[in-house]
C-alpha positions as CSV (number, residue, x, y, z in Angstrom):
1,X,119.1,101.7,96.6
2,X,121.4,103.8,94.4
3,X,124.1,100.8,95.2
4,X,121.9,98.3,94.7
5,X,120.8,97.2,90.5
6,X,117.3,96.3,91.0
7,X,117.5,95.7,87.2
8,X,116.1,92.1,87.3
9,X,113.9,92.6,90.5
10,X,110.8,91.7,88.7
11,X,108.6,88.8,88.0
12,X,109.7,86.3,84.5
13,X,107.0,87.0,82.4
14,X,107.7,90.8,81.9
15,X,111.0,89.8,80.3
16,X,109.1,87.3,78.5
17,X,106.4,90.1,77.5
18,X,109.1,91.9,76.7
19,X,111.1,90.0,73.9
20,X,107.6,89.0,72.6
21,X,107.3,92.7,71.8
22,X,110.7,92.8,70.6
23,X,110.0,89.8,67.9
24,X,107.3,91.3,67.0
25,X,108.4,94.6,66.6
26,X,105.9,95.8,69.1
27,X,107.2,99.6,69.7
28,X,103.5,101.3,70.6
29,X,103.8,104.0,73.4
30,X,101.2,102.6,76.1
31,X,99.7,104.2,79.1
32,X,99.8,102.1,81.9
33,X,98.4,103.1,85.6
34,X,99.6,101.9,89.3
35,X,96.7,102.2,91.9
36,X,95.3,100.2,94.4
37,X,91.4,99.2,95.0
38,X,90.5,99.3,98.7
39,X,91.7,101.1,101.5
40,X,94.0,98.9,103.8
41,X,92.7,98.1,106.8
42,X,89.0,99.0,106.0
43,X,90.2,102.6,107.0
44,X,88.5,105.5,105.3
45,X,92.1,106.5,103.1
46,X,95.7,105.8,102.5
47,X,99.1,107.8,102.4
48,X,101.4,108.0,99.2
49,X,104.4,107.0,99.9
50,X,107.9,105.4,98.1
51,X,107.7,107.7,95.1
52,X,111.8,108.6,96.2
53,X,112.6,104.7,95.6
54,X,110.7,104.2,92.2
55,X,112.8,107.4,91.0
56,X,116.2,105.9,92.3
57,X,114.7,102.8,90.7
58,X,114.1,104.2,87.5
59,X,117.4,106.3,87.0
60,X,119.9,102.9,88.2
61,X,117.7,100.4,85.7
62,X,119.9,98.8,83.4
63,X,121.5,95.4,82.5
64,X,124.4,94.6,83.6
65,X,126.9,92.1,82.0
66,X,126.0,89.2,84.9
67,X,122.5,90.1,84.4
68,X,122.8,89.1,80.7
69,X,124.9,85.9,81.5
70,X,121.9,85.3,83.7
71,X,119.2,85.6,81.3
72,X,120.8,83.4,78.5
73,X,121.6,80.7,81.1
74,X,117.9,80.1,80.9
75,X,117.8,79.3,77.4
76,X,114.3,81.1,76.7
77,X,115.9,84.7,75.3
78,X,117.4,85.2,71.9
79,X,120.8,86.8,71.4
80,X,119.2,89.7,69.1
81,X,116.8,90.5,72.4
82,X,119.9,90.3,74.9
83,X,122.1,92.6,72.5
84,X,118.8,95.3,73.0
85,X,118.8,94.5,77.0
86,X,122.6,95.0,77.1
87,X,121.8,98.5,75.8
88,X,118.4,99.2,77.3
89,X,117.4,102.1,79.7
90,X,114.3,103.7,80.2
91,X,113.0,107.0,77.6
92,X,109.6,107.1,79.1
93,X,107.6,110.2,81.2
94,X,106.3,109.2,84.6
95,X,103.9,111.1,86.3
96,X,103.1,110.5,90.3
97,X,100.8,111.8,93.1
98,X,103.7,113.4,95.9
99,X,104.6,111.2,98.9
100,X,102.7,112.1,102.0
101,X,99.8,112.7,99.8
102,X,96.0,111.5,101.4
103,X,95.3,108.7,98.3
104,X,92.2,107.2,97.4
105,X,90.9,103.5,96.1
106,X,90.9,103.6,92.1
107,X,93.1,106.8,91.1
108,X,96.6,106.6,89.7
109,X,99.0,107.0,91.7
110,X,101.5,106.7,89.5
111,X,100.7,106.8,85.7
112,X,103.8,105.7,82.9
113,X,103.9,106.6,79.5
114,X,106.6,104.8,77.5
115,X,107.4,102.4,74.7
116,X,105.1,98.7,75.9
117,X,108.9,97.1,76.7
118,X,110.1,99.7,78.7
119,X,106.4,100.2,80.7
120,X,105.7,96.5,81.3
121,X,109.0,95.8,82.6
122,X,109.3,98.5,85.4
123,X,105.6,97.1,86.5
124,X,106.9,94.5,89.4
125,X,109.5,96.9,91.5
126,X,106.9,99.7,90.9
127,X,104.5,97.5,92.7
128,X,106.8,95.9,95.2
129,X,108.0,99.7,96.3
130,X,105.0,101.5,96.1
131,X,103.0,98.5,97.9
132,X,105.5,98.6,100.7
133,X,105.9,102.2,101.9
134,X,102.1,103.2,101.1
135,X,100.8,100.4,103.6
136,X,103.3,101.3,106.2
137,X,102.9,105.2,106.2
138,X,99.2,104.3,105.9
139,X,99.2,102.3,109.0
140,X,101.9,104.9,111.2
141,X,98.9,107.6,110.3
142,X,96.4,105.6,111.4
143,X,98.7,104.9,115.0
144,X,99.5,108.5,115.5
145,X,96.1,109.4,115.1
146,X,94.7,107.1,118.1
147,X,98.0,108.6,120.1
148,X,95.9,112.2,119.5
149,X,99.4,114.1,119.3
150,X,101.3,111.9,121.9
151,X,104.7,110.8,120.9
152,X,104.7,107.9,118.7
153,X,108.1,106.1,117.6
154,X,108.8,103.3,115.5
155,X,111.1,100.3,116.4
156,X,109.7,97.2,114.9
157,X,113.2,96.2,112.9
158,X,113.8,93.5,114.5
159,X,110.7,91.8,113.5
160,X,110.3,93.3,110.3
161,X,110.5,91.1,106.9
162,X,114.1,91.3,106.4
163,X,116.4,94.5,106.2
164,X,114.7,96.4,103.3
165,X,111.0,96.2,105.0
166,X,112.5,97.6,108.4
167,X,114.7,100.2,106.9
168,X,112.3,101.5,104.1
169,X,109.4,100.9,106.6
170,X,111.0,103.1,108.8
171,X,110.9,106.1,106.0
172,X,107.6,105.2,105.8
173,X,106.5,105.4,109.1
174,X,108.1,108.6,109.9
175,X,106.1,109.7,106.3
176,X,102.9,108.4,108.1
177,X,103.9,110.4,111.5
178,X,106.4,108.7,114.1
179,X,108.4,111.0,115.4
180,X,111.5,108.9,115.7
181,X,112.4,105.4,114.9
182,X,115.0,102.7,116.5
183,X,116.7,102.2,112.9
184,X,120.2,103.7,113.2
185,X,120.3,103.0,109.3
186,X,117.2,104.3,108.5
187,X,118.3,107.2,110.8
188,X,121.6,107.5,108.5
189,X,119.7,106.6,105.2
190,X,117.3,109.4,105.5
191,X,118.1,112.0,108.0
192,X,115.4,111.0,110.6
193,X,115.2,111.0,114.1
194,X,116.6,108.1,115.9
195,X,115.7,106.9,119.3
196,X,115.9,104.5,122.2
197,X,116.0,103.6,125.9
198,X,117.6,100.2,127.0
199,X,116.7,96.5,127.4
200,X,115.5,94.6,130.1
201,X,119.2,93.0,129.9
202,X,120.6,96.2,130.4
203,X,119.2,95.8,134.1
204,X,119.6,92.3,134.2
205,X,123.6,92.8,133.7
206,X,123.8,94.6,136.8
207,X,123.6,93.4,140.8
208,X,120.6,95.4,141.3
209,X,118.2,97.8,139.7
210,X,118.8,101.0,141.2
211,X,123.0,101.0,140.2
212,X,121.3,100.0,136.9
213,X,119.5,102.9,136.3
214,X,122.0,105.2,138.3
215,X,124.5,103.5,135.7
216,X,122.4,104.6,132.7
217,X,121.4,108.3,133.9
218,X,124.9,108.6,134.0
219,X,125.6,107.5,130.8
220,X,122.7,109.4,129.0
221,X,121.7,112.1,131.7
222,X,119.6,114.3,128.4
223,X,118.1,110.9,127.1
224,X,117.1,109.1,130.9
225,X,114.2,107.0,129.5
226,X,114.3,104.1,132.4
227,X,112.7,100.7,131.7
228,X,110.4,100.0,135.3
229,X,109.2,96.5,134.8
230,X,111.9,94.4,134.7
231,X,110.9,92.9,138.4
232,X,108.4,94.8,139.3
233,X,106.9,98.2,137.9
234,X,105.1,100.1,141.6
235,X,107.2,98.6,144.1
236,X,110.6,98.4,142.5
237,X,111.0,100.4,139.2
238,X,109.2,103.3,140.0
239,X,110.6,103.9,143.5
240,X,114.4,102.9,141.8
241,X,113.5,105.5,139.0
242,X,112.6,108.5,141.3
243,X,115.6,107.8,143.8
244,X,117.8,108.5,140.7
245,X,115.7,111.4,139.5
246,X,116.3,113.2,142.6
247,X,119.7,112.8,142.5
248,X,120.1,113.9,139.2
249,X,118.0,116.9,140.6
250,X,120.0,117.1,143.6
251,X,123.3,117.3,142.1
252,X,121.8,120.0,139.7
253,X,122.1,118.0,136.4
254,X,119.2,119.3,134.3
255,X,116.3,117.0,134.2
256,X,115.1,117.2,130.2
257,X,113.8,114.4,128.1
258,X,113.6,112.1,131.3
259,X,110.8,109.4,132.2
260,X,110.2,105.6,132.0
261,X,109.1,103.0,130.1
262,X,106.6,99.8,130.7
263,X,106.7,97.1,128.4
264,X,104.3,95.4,130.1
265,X,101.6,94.3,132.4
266,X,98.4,96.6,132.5
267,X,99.3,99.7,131.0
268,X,96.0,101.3,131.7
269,X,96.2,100.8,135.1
270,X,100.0,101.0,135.7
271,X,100.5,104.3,133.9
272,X,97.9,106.2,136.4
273,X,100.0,104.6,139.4
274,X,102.9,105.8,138.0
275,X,101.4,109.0,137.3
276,X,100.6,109.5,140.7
277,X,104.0,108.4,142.4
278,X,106.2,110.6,139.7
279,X,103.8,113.9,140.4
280,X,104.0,113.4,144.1
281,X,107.5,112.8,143.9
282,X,108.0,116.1,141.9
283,X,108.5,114.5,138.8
284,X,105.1,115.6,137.1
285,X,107.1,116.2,133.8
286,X,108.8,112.7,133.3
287,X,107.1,111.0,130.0
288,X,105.6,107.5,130.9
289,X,106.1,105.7,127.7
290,X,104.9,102.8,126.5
291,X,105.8,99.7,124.5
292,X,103.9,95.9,124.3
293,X,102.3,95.0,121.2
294,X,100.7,98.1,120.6
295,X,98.3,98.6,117.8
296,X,95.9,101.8,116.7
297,X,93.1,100.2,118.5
298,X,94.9,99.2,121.5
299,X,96.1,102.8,122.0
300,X,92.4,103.9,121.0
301,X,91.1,101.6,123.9
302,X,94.2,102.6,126.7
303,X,93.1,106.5,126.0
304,X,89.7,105.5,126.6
305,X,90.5,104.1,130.0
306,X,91.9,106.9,131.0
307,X,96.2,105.7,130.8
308,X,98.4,108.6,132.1
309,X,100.6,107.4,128.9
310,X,102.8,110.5,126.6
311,X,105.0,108.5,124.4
312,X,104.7,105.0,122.4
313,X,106.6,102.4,121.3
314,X,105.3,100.7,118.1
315,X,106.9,97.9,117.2
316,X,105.8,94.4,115.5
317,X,102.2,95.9,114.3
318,X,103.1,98.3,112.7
319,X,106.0,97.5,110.7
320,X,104.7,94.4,109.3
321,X,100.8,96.3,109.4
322,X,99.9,92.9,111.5
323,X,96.1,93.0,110.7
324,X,96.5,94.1,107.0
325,X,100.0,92.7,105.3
326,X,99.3,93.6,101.8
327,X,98.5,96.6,99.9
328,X,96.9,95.4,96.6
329,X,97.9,97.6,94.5
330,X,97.9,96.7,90.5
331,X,98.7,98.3,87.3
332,X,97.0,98.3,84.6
333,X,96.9,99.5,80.4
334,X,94.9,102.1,80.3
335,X,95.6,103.3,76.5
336,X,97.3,102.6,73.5
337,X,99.2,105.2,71.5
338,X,98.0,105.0,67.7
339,X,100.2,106.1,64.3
340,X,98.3,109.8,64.6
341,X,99.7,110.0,68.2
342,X,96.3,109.6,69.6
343,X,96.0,107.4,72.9
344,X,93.3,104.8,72.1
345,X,91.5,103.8,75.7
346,X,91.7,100.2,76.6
347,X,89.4,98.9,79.4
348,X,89.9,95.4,81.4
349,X,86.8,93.8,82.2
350,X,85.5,91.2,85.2
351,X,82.8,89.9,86.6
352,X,83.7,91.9,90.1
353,X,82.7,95.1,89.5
354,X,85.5,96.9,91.4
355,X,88.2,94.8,88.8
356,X,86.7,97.0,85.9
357,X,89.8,99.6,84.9
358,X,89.0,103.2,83.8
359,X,90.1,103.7,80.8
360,X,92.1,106.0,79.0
361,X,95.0,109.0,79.2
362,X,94.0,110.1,83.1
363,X,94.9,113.1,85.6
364,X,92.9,114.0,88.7
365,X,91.8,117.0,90.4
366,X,91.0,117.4,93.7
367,X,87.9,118.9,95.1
368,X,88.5,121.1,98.4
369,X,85.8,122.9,100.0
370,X,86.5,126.2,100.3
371,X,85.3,127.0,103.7
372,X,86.5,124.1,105.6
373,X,89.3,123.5,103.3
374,X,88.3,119.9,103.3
375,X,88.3,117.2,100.4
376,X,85.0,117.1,99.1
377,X,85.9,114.7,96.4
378,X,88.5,113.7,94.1
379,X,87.6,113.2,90.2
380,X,89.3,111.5,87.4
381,X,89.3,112.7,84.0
382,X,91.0,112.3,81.1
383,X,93.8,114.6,80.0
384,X,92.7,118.0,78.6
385,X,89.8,118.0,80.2
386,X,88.9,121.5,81.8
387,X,87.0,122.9,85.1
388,X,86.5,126.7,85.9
389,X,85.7,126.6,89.9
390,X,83.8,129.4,89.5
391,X,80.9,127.8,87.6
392,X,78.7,125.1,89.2
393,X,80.0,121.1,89.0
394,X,77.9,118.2,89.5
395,X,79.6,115.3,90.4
396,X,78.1,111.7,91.1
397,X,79.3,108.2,91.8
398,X,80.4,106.0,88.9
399,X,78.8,103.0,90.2
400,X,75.6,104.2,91.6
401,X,75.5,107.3,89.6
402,X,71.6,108.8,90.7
403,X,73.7,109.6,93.8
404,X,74.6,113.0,93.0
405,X,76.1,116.4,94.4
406,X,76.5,119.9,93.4
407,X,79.0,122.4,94.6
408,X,78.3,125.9,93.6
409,X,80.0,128.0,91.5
410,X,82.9,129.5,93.9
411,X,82.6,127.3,97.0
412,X,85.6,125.2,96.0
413,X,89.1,124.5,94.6
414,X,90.7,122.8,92.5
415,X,94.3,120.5,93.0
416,X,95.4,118.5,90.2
417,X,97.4,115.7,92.0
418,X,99.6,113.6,89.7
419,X,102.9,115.8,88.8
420,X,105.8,115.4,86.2
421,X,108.2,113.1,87.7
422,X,110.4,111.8,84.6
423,X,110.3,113.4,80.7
424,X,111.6,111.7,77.8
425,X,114.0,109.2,80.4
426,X,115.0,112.1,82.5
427,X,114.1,113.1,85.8
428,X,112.7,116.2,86.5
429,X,111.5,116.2,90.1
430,X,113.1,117.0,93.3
431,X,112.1,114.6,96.0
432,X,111.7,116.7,99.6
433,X,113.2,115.0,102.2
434,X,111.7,112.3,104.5
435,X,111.2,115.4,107.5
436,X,109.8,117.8,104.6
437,X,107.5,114.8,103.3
438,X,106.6,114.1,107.2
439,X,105.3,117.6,107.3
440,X,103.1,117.2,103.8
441,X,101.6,114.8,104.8
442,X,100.4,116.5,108.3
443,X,98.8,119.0,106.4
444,X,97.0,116.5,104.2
445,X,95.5,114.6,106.7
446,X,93.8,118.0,108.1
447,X,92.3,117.8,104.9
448,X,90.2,114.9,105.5
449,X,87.3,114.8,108.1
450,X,88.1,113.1,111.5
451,X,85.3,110.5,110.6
452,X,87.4,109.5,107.5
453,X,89.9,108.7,110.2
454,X,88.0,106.7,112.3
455,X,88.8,103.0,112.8
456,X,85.1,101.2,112.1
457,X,82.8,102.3,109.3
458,X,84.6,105.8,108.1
459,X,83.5,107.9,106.1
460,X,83.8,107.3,102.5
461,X,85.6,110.1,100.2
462,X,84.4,109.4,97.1
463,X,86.3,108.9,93.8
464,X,84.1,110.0,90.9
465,X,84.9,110.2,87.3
466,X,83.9,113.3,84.9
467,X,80.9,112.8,82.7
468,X,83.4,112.5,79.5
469,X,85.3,109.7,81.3
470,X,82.1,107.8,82.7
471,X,80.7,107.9,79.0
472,X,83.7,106.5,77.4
473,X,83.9,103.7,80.3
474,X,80.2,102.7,79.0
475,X,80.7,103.1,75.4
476,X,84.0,101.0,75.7
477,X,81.8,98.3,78.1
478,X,78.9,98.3,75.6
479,X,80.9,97.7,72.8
480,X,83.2,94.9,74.3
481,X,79.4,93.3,75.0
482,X,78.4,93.9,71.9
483,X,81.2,92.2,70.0
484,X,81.0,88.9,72.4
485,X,76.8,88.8,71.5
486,X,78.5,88.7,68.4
């Protein structure tokens, strides 16, 4: 992205917002939060990734000279706001939840504090980034975790929304858990594992299928992954496959990272046929992957059955997160910064319940469990705001608030999630690196019970909100009702 000015990568009407604050001298320092309100497909969580891109973002934003030209060609910006764009970069602080982070409906994920301008104009690529990569490392978790610790590898490019969705949906994917992806750019981009086996043309190319695969074992003797089903998988691929095995075997060439691949038919039933032919063979080693529109639940159902499957292909469903395109993340003013440098709390209102902002400077915490090491809960609370885990906490939910729990005094931790990314326009965070992130966000999603993970009716981690917050919410609600009775 670093190559790339994303500058005017956002929607009209923030430039329009902007020189309306301009005109009218509108310099207030704002608080604005980026979260999202329900969990993509009606999972029990979500992953936090594509912080790395809103930095690189961030640090390139600027105006170029075309940029300019472009903006005055439309004849609805004055030259006094165009001189200020020419000049413009960002002097805010950002702070963020880490990538690879377990997120949760209604918390910031990422929370700016800047001049109104510079705030409302970063709001669309924020969005667009943050959108993106959280839904797809979102939906790889969710694939890994009906794989149960198979092999799972991403290679949906070619049916991804353009370059940018496969290449940064890749990142996110390996985030979420694949351990390798097709993408020889996202490979290069970001250091990841790239990996593949060979087309059904590959085979087609040649007079037959066994000099095919003979051809290929030569080619790539460490990497022999051999595609079965281009005629047919029991009485053609397989036998084709083992004949070269053996003579890979025979002429002492090691046999490591060797197997085949089915892209289609029934995979249930194939993969215990070919099971059985491999082991009798000798072969009880090879990997039997598997490609073919697979989804979480179609893995779920193929381990069910009983498929002799090690490795998957995940291509189409999981770049584009088929069943669930969109992430829904918003952002939203939370507070206003006022000429004693206090942060006045601004709510949004709606007659849907769950479009009600919190208001307010925010940060979270984190609730572990102590014994388990599980999330209990995470809570939102406004900045300053103090908890000693060694005295008792109640904590209860915002909207039905008689529901109610207490964790006693020394049974659990606390994390406080969103970290210094930017201060005063400069960066002061180190992103790890896709593998390192990969690894974070393992050891978050041991933090969450398996029935959070499952597919139908999770369980719910709540999202509670301290007392202090929760009485500001209703004092801010009661008084916006009070001034329209008016």
């Amino acid at each position: 992205m670093s190559t790339l000015n994303l500058t005017l990568m956002t929607d009209l009407y923030e430039i329009t917002m902007m020189q309306g604050y301009f005109k009218t001298q509108n310099q207030e320092m704002v608080v604005f939060d980026a979260f999202y309100r329900t969990n993509p497909c009606d999972g029990g969580y979500a992953i936090c990734a594509g912080l790395d891109q809103v930095i690189d973002y961030i640090e390139n934003l600027h105006f170029c000279e075309d940029d300019i030209t472009y903006l005055r060609s439309l004849n609805i910006f004055g030259e006094d706001f165009l001189e200020y764009l020419s000049t413009f970069h960002f002097s805010g602080s950002i702070y963020a939840i880490p990538e690879g982070t377990i997120i949760f409906p209604r918390e910031p994920i990422i929370k700016v504090v800047a001049p109104i301008m510079e705030a409302q104009l970063i709001e669309t690529a924020i969005l667009n980034i943050l959108n993106h990569q959280c839904l797809i490392a979102t939906k790889a978790a969710r694939v890994c975790h009906a794989a149960k610790g198979d092999s799972v590898m991403e290679f949906g490019l070619r049916r991804a929304q353009g370059p940018d969705a496969g290449t940064y949906g890749a990142r996110a994917a390996i985030i979420g858990g694949c351990t390798g992806t097709s993408n020889v750019l996202a490979g290069q981009l970001f250091d990841v594992p790239v990996k593949g086996t060979h087309a059904h043309s590959w085979i087609m190319s040649f007079s037959d299928e066994y000099t095919a695969f003979k051809k290929y074992a030569e080619l790539y003797p460490s990497a022999c992954i051999l595609l079965v089903d281009t005629y047919d998988t029991l009485k053609s691929g397989i036998p084709n496959a083992i004949r070269v095995f053996q003579e890979m075997k025979d002429a002492g060439i090691p046999l490591t990272n060797y197997g085949i691949r089915m892209d289609s038919g029934d995979l249930a039933y194939l993969s215990k046929k070919v099971r059985q032919m491999l082991d009798e063979a000798g072969f009880s080693d090879a990997v039997i992957s598997a490609s073919n529109d697979l989804d979480e639940y179609l893995i779920e159902s193929l381990k069910l059955q009983g498929a002799m499957i090690t490795s998957w292909g995940v291509g189409t469903n999981l770049i584009t997160a088929k069943d669930n395109p969109a992430f829904g993340g918003v952002y939203k003013l939370a507070a206003i910064q006022d000429e004693n440098g206090t942060f006045i709390p601004k709510i949004k209102l709606s007659e849907n319940t769950e479009k009600v902002t919190n208001p307010g400077n925010k940060t979270i915490f984190r609730i572990y469990d102590k014994n388990t090491g599980k999330v209990r809960a995470d809570l939102i609370c406004l900045v300053g705001e103090t908890f000693d885990p060694e005295e008792d906490m109640t904590i209860f939910d915002p909207n039905e608030p008689w529901k109610k729990t207490r964790l006693a005094g020394g049974s659990y931790r606390l994390r406080e999630l969103l970290v210094p990314i930017f201060e005063n326009g400069n960066c002061i965070y180190q992103s790890p690196s896709v593998m390192e992130i990969q690894k974070i966000c393992a050891e978050e999603k041991d933090t969450i019970w398996d029935e959070t993970k499952r597919f139908v009716n999770p369980h719910k981690i709540y999202v509670d909100l301290s007392k202090k917050l929760y009485n500001l919410k209703n004092d801010l609600l009661n008084q916006l009702h009070d001034l329209q009775e008016d």
